[in-house]
C-alpha positions as CSV (number, residue, x, y, z in Angstrom):
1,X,8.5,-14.3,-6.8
2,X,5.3,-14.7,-5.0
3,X,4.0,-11.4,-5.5
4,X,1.3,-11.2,-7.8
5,X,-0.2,-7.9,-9.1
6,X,-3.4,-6.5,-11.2
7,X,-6.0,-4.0,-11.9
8,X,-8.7,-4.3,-9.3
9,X,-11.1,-2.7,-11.2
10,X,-11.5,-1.0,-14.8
11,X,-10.8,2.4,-14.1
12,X,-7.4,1.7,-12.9
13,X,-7.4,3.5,-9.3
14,X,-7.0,0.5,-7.5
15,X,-4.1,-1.7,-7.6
16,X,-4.2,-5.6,-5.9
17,X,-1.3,-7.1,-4.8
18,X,-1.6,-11.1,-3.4
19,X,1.2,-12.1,-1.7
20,X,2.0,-15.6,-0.7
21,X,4.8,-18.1,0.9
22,X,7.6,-17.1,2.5
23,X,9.0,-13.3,1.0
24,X,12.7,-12.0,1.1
25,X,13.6,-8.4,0.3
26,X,14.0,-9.0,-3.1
27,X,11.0,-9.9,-4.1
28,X,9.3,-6.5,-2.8
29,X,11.7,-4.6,-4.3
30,X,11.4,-6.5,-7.8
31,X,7.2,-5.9,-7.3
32,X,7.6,-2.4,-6.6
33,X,9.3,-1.6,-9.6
34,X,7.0,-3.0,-11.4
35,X,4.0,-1.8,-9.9
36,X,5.7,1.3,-9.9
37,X,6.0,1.6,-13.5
38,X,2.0,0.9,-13.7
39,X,1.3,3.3,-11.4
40,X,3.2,5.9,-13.0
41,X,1.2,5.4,-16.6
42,X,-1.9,6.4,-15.0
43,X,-3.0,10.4,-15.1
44,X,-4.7,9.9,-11.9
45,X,-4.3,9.3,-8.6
46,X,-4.1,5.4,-7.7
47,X,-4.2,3.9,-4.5
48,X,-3.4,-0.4,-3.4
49,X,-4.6,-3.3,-1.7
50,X,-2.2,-5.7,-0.5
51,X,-3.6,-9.2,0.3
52,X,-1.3,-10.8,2.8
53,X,-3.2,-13.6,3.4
54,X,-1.0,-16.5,2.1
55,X,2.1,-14.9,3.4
56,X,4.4,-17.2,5.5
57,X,7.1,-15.2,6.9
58,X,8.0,-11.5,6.5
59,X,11.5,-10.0,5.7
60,X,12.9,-9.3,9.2
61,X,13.6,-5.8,8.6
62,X,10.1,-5.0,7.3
63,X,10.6,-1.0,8.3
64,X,14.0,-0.8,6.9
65,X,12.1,-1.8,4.1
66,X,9.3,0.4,3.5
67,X,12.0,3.0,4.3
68,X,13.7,2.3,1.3
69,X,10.7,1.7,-1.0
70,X,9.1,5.3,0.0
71,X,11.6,6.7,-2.2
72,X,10.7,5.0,-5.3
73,X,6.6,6.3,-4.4
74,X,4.8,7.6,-7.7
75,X,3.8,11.2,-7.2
76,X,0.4,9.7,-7.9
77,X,0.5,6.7,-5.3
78,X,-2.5,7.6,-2.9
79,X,-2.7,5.3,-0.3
80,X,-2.2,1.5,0.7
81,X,-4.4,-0.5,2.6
82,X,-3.3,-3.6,4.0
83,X,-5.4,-7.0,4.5
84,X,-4.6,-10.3,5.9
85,X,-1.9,-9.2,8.0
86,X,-0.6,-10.9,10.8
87,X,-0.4,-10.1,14.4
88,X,3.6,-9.4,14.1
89,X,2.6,-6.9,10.8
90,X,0.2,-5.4,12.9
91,X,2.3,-4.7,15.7
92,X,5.3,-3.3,13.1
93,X,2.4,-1.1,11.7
94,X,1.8,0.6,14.6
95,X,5.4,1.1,15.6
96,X,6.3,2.7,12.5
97,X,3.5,5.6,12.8
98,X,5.2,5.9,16.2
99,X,8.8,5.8,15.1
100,X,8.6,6.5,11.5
101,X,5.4,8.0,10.7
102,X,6.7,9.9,7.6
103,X,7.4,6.2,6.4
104,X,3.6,4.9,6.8
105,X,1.8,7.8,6.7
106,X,-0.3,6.3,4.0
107,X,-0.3,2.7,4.9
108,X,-3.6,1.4,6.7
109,X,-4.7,-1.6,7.9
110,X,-8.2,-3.3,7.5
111,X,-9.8,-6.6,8.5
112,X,-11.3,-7.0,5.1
113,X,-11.5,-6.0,1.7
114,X,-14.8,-4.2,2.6
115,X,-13.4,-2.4,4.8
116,X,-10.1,-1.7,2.8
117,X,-12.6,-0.5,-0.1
118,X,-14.3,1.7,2.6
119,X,-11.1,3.4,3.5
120,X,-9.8,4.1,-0.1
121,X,-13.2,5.5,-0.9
122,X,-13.0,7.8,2.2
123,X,-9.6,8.8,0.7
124,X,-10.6,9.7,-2.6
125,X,-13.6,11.8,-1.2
126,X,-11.2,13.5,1.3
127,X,-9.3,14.5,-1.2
128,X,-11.7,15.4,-3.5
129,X,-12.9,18.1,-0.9
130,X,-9.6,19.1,-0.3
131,X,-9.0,19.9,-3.7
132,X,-11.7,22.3,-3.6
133,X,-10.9,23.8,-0.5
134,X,-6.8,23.9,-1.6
135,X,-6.0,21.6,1.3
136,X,-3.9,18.4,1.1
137,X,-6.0,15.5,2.9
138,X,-3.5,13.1,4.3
């Protein structure tokens, strides 16, 4: 599988995924059952960075995909921020939140792990106010 997955830092809200070579379906949904299963052990809310820089070549039917996968989403999952993508990624990014947007509601895109940091940290204090005003942020 070239998937890889850990901690990103010690209080366990951010997950890193590096991805590399060429991916089939099977290997996403062997990492997300495991990543998953993490997720689910932690009492609070945990959001992901996937690092697509090493990938090859995509499973063709990327937003069948994701379709499938939202199902298995931890009630805790926050949100997942996407780095490294390629042009093609890009472009299936933004046709999902036109065609599915139920599907990537909470999938973002950033141009670096600065700026995928930046958004998770404007999650987390968007829904730390809406906790407080009894709002859901996303």
């Amino acid at each position: 599988m070239g998937i890889r997955f850990f901690w990103d830092n010690p209080q366990h809200t951010v997950m890193r995924i590096v991805y590399e070579g060429v991916l089939v379906a099977q290997d996403y949904y062997e990492a997300v059952e495991l990543v998953n299963a993490l997720i689910q052990a932690e009492s609070h809310r945990v959001c992901i960075i996937d690092d697509r820089h090493a990938v090859k070549s995509d499973p063709v039917n990327m937003l069948q995909l994701l379709q499938k996968l939202q199902h298995a989403t931890p009630s805790n999952f926050g949100i997942r921020v996407l780095i490294g993508i390629s042009p093609v990624t890009q472009m299936l990014l933004k046709i999902g939140h036109m065609m599915v947007p139920s599907v990537v509601e909470r999938i973002f895109s950033a141009h670096s792990e600065s700026e995928a940091y930046a958004l998770i940290d404007l999650y987390f204090n968007a829904e730390v106010l809406a906790s407080e005003q009894q709002i859901h942020p996303f």
